[in-house]
N, CA, C and O atoms as a Tinker XYZ file with bonds, in Angstrom:
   512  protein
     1  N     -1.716000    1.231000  -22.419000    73     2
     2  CA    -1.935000    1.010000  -21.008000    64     1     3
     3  C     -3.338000    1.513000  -20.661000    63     2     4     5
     4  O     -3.793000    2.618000  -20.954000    81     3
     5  N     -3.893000    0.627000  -20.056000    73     3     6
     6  CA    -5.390000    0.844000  -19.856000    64     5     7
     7  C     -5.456000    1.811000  -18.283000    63     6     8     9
     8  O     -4.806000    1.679000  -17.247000    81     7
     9  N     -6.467000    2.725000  -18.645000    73     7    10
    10  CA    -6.729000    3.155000  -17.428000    64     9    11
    11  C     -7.719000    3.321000  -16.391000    63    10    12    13
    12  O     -8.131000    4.478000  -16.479000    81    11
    13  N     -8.312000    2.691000  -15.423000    73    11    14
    14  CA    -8.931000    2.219000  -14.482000    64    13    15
    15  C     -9.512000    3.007000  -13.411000    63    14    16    17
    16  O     -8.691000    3.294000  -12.540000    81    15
    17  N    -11.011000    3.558000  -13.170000    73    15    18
    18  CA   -11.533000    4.272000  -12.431000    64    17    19
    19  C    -11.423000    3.260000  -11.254000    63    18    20    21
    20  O    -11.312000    2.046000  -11.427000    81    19
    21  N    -11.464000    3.883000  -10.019000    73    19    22
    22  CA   -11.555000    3.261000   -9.010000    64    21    23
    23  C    -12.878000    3.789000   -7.918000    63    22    24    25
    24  O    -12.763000    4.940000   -7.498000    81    23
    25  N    -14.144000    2.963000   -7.445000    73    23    26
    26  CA   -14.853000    3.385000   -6.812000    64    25    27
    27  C    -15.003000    2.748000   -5.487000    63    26    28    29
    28  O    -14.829000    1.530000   -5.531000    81    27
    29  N    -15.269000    3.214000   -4.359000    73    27    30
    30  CA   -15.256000    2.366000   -3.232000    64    29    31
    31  C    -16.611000    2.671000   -2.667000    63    30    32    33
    32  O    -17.392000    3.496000   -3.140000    81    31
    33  N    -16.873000    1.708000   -1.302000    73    31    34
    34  CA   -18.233000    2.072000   -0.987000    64    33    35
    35  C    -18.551000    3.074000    0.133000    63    34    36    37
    36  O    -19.668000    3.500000    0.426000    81    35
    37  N    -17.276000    3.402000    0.756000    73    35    38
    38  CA   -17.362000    4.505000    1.633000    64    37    39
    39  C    -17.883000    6.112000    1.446000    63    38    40    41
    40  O    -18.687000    6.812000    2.061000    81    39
    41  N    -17.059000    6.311000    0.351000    73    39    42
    42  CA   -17.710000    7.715000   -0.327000    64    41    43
    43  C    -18.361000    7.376000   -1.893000    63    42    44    45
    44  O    -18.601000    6.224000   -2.256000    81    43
    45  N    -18.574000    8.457000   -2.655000    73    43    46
    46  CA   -18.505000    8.645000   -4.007000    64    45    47
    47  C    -18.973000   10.058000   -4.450000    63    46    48    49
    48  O    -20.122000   10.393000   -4.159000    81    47
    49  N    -18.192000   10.884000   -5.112000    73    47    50
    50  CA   -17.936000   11.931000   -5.902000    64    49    51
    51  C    -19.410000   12.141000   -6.630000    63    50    52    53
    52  O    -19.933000   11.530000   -7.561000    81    51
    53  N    -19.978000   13.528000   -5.629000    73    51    54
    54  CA   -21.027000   14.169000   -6.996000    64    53    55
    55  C    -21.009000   14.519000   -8.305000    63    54    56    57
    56  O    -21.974000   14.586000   -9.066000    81    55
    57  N    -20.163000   14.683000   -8.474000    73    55    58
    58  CA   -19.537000   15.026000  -10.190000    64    57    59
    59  C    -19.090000   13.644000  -10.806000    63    58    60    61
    60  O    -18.813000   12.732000  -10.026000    81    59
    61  N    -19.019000   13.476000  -11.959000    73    59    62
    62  CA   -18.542000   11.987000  -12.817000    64    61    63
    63  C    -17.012000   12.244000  -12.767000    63    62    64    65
    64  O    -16.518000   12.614000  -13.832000    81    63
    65  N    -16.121000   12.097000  -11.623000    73    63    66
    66  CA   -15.031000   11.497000  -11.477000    64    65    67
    67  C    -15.157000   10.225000  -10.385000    63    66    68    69
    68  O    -15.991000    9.853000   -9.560000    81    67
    69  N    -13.704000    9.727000  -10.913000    73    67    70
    70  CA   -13.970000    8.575000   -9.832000    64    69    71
    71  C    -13.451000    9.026000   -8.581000    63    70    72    73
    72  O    -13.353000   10.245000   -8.437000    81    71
    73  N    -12.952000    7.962000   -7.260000    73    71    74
    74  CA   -12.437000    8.252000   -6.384000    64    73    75
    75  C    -10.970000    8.242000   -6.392000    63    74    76    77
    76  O    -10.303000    8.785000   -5.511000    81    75
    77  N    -10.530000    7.683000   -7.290000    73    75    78
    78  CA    -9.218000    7.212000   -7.664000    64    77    79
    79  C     -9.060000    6.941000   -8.735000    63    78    80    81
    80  O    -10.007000    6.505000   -9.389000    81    79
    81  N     -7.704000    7.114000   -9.338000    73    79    82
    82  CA    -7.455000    5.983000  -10.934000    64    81    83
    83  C     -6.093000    5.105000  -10.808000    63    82    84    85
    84  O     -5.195000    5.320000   -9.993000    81    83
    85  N     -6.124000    4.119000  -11.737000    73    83    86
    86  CA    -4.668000    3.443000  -11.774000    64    85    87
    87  C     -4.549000    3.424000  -13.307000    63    86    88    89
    88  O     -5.546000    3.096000  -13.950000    81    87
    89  N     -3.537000    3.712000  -13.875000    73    87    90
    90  CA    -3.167000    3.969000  -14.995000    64    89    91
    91  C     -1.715000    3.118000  -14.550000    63    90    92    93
    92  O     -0.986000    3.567000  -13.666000    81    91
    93  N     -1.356000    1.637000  -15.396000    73    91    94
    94  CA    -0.182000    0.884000  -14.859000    64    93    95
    95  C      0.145000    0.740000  -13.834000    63    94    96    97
    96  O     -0.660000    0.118000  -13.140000    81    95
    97  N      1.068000    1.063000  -13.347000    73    95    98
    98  CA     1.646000    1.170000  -11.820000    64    97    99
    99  C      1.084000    2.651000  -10.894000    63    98   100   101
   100  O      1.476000    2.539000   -9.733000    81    99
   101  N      0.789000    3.141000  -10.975000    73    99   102
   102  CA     0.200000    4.376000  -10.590000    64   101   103
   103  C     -1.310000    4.990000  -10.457000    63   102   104   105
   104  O     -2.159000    5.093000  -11.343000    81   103
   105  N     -1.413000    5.498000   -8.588000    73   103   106
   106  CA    -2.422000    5.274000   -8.298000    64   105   107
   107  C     -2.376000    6.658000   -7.503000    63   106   108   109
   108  O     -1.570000    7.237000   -6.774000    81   107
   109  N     -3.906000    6.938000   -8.117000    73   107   110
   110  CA    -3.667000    8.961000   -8.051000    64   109   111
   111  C     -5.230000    9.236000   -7.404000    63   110   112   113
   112  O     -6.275000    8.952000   -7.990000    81   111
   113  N     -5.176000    9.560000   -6.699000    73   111   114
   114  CA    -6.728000    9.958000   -5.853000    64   113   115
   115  C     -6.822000   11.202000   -6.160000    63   114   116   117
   116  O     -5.886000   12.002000   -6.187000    81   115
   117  N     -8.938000   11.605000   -6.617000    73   115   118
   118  CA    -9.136000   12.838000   -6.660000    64   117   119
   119  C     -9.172000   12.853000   -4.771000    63   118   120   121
   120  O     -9.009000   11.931000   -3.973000    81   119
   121  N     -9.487000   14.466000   -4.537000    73   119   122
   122  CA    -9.781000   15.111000   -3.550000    64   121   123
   123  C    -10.654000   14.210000   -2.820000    63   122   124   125
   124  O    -11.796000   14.095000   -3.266000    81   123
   125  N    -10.167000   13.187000   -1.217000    73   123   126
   126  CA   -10.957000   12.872000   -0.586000    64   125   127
   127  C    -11.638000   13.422000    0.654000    63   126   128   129
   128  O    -10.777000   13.781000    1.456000    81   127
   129  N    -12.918000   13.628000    1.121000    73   127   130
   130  CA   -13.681000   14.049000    1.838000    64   129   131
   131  C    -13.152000   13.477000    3.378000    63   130   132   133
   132  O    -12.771000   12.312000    3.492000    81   131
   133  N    -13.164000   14.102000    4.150000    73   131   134
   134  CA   -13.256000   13.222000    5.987000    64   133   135
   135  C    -14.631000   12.837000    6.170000    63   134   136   137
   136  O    -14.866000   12.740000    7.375000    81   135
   137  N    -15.951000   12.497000    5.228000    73   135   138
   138  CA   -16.898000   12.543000    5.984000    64   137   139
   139  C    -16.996000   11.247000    5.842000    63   138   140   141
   140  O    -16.287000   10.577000    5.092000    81   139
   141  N    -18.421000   10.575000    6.993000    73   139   142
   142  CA   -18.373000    9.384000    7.279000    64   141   143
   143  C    -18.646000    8.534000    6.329000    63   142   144   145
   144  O    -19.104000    8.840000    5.228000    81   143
   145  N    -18.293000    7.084000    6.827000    73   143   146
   146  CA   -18.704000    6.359000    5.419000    64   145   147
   147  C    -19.724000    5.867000    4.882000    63   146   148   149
   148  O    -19.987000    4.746000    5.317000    81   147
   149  N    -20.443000    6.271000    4.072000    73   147   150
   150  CA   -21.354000    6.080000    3.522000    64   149   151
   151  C    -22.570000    7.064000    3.859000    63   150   152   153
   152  O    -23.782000    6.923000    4.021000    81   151
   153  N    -21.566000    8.240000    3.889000    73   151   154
   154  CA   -22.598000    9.520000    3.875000    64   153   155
   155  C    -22.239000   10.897000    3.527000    63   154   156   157
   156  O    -21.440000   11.042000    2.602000    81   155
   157  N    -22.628000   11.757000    4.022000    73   155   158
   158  CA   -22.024000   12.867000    3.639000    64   157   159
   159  C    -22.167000   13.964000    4.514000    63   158   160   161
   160  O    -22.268000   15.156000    4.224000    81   159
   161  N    -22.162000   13.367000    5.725000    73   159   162
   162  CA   -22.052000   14.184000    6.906000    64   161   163
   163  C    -20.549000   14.077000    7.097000    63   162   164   165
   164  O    -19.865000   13.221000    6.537000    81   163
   165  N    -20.020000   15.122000    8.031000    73   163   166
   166  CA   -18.714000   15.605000    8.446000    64   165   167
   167  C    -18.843000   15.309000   10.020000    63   166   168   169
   168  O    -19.740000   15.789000   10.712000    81   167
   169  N    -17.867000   14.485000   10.482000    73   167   170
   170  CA   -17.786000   14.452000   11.789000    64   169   171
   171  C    -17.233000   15.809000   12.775000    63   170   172   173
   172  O    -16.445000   16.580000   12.229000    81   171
   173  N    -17.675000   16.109000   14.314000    73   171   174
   174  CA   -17.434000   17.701000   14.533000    64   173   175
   175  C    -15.678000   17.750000   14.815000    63   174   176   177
   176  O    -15.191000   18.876000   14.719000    81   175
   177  N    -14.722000   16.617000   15.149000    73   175   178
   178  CA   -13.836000   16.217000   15.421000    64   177   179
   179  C    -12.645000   16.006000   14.415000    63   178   180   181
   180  O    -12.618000   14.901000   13.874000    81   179
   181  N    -11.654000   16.905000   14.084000    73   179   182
   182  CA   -10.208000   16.441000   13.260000    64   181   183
   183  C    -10.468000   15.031000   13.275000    63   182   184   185
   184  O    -11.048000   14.270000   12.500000    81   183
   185  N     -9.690000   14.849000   14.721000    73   183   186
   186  CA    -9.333000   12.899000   14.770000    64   185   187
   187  C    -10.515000   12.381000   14.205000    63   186   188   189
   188  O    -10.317000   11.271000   13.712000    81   187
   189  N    -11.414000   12.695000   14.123000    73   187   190
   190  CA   -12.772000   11.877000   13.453000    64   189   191
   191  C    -12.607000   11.831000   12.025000    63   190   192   193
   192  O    -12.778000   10.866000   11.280000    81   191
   193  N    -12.160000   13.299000   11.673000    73   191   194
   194  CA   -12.226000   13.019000   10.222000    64   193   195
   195  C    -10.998000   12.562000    9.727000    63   194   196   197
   196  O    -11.024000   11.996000    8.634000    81   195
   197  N     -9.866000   12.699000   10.340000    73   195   198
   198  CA    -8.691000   12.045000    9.893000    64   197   199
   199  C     -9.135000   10.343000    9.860000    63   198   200   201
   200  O     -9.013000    9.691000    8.823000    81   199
   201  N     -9.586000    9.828000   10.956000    73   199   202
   202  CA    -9.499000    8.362000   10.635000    64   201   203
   203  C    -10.267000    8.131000    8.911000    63   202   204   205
   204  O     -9.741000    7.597000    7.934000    81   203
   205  N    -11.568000    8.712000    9.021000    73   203   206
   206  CA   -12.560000    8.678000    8.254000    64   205   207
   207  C    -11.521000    9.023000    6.786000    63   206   208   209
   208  O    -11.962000    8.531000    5.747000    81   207
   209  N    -10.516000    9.632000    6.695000    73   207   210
   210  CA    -9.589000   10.038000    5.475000    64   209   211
   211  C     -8.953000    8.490000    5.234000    63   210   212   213
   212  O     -9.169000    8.003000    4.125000    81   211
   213  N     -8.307000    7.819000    6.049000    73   211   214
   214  CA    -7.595000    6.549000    5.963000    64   213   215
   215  C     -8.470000    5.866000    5.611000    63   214   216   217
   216  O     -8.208000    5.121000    4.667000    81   215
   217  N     -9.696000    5.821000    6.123000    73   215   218
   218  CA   -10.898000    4.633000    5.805000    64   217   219
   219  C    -10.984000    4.678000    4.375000    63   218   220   221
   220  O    -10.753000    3.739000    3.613000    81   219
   221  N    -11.361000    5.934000    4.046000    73   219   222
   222  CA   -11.135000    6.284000    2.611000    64   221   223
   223  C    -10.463000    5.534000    1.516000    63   222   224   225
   224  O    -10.906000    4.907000    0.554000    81   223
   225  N     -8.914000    5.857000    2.075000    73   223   226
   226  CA    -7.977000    5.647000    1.398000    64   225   227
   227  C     -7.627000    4.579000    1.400000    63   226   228   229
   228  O     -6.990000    4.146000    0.440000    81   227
   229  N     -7.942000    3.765000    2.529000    73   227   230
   230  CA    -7.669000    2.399000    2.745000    64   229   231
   231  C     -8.506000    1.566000    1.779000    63   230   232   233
   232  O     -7.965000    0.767000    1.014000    81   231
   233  N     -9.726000    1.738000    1.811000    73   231   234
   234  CA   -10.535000    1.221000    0.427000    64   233   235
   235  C     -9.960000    1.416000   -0.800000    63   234   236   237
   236  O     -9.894000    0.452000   -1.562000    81   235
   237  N     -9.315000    3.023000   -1.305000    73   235   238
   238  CA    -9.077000    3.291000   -2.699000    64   237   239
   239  C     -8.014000    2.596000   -2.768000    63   238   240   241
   240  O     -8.141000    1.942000   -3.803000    81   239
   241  N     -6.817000    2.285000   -2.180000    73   239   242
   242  CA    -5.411000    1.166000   -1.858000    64   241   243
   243  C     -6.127000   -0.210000   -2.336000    63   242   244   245
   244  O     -5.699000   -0.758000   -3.352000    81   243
   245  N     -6.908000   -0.618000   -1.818000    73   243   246
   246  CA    -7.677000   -1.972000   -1.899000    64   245   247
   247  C     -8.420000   -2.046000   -3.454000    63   246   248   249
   248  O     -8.519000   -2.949000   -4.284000    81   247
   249  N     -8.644000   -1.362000   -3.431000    73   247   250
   250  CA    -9.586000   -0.916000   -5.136000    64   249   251
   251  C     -8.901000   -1.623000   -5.857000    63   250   252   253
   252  O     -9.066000   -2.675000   -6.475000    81   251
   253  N     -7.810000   -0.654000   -5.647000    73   251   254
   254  CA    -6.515000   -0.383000   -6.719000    64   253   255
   255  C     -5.686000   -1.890000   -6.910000    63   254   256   257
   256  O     -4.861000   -1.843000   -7.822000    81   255
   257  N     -5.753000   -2.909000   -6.362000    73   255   258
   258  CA    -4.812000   -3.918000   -6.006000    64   257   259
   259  C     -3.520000   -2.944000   -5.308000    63   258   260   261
   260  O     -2.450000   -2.994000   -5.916000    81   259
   261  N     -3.570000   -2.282000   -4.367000    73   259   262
   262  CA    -2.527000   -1.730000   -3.531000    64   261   263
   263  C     -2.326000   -1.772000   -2.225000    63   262   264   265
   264  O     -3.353000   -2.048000   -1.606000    81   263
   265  N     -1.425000   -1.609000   -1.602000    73   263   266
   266  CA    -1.881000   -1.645000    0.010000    64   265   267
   267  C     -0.814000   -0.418000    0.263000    63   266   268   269
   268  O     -0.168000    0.235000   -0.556000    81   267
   269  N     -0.872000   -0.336000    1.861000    73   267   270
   270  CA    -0.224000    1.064000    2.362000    64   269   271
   271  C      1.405000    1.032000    2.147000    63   270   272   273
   272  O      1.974000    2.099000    2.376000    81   271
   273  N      1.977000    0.250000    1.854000    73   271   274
   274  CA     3.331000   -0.641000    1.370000    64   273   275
   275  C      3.766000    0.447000   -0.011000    63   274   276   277
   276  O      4.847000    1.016000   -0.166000    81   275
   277  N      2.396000    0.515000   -1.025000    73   275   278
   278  CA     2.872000    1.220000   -2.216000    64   277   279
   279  C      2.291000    2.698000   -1.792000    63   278   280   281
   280  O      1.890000    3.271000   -2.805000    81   279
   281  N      2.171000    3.257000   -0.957000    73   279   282
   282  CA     1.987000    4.735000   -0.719000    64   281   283
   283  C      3.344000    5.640000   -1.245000    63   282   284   285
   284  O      4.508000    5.271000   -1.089000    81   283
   285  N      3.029000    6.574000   -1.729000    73   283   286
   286  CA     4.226000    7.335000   -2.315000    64   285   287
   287  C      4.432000    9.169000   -1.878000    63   286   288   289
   288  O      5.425000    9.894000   -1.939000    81   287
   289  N      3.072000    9.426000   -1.460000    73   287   290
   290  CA     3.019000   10.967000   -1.095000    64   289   291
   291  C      1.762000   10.889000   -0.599000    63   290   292   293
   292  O      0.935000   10.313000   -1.307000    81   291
   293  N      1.351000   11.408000    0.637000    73   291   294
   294  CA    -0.314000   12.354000    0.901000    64   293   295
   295  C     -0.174000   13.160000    0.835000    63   294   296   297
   296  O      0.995000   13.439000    1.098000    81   295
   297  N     -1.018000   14.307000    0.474000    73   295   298
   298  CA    -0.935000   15.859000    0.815000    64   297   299
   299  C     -2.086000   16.148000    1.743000    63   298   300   301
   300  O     -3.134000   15.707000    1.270000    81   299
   301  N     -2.187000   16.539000    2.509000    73   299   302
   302  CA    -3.406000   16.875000    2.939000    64   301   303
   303  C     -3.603000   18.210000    2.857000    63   302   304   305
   304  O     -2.655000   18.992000    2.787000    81   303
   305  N     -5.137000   18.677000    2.861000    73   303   306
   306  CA    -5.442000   20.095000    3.244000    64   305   307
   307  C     -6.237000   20.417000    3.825000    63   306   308   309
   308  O     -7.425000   20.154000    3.637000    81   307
   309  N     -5.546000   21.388000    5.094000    73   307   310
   310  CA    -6.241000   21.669000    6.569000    64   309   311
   311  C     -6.392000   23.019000    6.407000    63   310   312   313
   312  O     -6.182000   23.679000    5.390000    81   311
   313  N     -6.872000   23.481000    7.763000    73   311   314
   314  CA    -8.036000   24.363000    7.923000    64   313   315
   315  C     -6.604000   25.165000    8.975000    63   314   316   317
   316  O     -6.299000   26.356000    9.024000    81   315
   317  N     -5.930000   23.909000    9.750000    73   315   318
   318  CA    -5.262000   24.788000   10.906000    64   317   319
   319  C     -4.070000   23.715000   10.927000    63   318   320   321
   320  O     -4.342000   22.803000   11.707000    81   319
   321  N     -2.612000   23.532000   10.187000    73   319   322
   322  CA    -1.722000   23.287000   10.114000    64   321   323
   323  C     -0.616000   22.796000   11.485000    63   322   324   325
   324  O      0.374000   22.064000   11.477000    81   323
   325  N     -1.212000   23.470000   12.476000    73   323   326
   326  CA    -0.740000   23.451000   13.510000    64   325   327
   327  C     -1.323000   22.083000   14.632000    63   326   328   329
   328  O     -0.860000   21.282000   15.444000    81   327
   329  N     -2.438000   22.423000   14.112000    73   327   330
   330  CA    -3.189000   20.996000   15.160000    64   329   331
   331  C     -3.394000   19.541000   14.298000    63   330   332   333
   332  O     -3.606000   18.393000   14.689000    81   331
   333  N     -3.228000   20.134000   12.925000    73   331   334
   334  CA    -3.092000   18.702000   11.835000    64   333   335
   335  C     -2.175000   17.874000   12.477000    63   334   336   337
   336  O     -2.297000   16.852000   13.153000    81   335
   337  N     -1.143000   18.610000   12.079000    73   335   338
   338  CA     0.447000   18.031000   12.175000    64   337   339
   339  C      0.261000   16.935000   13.451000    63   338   340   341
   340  O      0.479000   15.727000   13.358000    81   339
   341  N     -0.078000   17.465000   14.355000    73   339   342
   342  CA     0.289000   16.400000   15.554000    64   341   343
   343  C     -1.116000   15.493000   15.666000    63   342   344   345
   344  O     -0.890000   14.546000   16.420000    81   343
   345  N     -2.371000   15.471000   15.210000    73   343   346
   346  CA    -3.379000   14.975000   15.093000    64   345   347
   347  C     -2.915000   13.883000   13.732000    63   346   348   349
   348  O     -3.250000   12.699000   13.695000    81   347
   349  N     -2.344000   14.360000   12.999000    73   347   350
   350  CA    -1.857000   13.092000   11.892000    64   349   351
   351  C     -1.100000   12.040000   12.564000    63   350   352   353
   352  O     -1.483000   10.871000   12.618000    81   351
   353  N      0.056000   12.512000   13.108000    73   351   354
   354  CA     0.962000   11.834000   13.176000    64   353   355
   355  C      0.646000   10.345000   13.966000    63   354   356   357
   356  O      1.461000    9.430000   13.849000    81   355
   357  N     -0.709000   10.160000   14.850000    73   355   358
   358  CA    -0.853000    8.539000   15.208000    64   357   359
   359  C     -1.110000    7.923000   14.245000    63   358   360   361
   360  O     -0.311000    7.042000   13.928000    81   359
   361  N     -2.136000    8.110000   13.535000    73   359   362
   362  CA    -2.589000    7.430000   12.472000    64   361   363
   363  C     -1.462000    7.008000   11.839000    63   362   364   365
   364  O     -1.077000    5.841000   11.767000    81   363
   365  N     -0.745000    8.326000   11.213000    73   363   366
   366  CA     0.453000    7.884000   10.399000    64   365   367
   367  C      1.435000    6.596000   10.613000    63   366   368   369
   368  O      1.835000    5.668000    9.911000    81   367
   369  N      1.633000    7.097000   12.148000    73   367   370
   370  CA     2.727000    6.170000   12.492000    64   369   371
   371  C      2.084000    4.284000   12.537000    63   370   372   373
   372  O      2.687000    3.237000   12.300000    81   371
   373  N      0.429000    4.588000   13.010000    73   371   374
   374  CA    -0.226000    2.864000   12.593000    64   373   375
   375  C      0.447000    2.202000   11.266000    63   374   376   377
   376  O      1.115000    1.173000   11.159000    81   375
   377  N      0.052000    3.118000   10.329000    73   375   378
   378  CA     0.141000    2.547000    8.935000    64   377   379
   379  C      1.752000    2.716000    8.171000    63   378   380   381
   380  O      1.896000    2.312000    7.017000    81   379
   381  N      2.762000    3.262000    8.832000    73   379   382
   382  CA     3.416000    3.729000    8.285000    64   381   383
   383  C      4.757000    3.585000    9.453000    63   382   384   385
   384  O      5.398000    4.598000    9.734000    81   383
   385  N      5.074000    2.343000   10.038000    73   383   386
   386  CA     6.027000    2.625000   11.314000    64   385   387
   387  C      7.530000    2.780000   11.645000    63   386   388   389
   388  O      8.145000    3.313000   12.568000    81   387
   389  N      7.994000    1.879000   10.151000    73   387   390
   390  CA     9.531000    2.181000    9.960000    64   389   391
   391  C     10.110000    3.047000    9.082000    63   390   392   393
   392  O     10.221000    2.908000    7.864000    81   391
   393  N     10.565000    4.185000    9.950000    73   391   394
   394  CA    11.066000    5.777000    9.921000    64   393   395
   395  C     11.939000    5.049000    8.874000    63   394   396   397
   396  O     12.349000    5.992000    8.198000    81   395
   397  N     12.439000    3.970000    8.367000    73   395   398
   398  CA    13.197000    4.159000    6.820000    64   397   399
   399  C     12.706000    3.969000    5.699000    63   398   400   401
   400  O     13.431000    4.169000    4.724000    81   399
   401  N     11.390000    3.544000    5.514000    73   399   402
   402  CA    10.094000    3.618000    5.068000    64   401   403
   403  C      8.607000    3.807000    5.044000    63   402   404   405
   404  O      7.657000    3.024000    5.047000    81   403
   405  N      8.760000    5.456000    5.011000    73   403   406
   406  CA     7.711000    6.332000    4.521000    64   405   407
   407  C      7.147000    7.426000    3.643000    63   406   408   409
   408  O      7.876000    8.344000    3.266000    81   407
   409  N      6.072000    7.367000    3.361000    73   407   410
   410  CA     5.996000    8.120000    2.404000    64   409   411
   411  C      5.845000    9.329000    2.440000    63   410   412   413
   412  O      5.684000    9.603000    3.630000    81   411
   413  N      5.782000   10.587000    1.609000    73   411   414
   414  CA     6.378000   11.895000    1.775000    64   413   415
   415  C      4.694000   12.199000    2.480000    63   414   416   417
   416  O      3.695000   11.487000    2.375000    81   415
   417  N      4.859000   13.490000    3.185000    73   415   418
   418  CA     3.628000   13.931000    3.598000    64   417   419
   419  C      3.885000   15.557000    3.549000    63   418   420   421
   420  O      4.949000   16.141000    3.756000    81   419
   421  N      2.626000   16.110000    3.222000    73   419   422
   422  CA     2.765000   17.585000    2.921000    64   421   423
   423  C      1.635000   17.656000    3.475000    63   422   424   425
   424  O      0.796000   16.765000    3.346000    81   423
   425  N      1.359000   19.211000    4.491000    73   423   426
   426  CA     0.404000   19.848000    4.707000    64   425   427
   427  C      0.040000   21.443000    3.870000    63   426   428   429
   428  O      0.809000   22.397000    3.750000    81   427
   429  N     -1.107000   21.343000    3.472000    73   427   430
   430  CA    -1.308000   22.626000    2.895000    64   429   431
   431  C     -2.198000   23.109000    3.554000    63   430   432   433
   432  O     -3.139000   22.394000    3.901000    81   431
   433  N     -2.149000   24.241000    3.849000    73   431   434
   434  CA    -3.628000   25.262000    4.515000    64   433   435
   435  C     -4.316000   25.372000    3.436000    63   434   436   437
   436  O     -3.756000   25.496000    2.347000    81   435
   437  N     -5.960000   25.336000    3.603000    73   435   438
   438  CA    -6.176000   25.874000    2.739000    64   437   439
   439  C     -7.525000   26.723000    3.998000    63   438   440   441
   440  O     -7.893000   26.204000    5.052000    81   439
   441  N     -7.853000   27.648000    3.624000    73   439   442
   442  CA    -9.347000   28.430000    4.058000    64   441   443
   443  C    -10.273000   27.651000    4.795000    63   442   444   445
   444  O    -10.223000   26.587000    4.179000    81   443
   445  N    -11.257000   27.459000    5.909000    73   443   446
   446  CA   -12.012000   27.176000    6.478000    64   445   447
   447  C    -13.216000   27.561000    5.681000    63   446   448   449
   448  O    -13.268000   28.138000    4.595000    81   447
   449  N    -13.882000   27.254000    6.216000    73   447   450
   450  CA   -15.792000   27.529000    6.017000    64   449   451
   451  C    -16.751000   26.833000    6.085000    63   450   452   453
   452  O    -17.654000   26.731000    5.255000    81   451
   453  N    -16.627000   26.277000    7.120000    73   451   454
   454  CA   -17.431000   24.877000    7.197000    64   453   455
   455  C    -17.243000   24.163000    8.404000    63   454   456   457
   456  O    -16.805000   24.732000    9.405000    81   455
   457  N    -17.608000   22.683000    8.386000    73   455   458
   458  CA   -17.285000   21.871000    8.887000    64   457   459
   459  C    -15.954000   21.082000    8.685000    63   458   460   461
   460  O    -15.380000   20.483000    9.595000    81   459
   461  N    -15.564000   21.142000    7.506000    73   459   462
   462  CA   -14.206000   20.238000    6.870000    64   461   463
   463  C    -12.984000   20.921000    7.574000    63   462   464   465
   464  O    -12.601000   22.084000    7.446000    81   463
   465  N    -12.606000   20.188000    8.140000    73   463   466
   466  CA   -11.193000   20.562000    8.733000    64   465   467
   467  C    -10.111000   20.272000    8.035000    63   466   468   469
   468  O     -9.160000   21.020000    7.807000    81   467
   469  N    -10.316000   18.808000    7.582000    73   467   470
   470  CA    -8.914000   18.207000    7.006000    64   469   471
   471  C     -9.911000   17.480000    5.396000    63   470   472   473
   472  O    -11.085000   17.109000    5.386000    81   471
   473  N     -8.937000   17.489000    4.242000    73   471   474
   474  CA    -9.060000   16.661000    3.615000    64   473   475
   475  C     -7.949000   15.795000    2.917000    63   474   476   477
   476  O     -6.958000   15.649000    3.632000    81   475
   477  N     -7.884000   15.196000    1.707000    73   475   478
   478  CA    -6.334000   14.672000    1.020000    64   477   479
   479  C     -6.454000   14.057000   -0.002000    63   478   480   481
   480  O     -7.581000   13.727000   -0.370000    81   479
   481  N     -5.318000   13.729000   -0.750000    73   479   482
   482  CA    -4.972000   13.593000   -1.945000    64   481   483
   483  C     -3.615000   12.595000   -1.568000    63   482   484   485
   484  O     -2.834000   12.600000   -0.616000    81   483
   485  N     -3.737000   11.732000   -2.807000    73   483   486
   486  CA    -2.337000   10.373000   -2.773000    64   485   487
   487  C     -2.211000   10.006000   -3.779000    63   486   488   489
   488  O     -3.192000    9.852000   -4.506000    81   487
   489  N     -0.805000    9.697000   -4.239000    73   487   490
   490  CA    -0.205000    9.060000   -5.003000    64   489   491
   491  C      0.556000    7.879000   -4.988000    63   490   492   493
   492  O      1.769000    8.082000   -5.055000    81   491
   493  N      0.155000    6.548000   -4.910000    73   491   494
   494  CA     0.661000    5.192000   -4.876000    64   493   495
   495  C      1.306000    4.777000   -6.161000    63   494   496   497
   496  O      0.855000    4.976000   -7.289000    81   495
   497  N      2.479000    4.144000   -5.826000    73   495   498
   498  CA     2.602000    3.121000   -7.176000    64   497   499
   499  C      2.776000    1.618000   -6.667000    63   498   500   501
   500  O      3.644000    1.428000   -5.815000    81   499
   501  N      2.411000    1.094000   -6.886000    73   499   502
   502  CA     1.998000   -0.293000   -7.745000    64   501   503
   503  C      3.077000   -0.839000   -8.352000    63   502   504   505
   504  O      3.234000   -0.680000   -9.562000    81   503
   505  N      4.451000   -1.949000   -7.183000    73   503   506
   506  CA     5.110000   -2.328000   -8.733000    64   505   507
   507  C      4.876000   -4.022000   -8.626000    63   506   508   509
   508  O      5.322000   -4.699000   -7.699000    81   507
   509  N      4.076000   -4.564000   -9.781000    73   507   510
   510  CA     4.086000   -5.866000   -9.919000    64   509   511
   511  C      5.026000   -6.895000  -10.184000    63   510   512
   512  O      4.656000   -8.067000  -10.245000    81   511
């Protein structure tokens, strides 16, 4: 089974990983950034960088031959758990609207220091 870097044109990784991989049915994102697309500035706004996370991801889905249909888990990791949670949840509910199909979502805190409020990580599968 061949395995497949995925690059999009919104971001791209200073280090030689990709933005994503698909290995068969399975589609695994490194660590994505909230910053804008096609730069590497951080917007001063959560909701800014949350959309800017979907934009993201919405490309690496597209990369992948995937769409938001094969989403399987996000994790995200915030700065302040408390204002995530309800700052996610529009977006979420755009892409994601029937409560008998969705995919798992986890928030993790992690430390501030910066500008980055929110970032994330996903796992799609892919069944052909």
């Amino acid at each position: 089974m061949a395995r497949r870097s995925i690059e999009i044109e919104s971001f791209q990784h200073q280090n030689p990983i990709p933005a994503a991989t698909r290995i068969g049915p399975l589609v695994v994102s490194s660590i994505t950034p909230p910053t804008n697309p096609g730069s590497r500035e951080v917007p001063d706004t959560l909701e800014e960088q949350i959309e800017n996370l979907f934009t993201h991801v919405g490309q690496m889905l597209e990369g992948a031959g995937a769409t938001w249909d094969d989403m399987a888990k996000m994790t995200f990791y915030v700065t302040d758990p408390a204002a995530s949670r309800p700052a996610l949840n529009g977006p979420w509910l755009e892409r994601f609207p029937d409560p008998e199909s969705r995919p798992s979502r986890h928030n993790m805190k992690v430390e501030g220091g910066g500008p980055v409020q929110i970032s994330c990580t996903f796992v799609a599968y892919v069944a052909d």
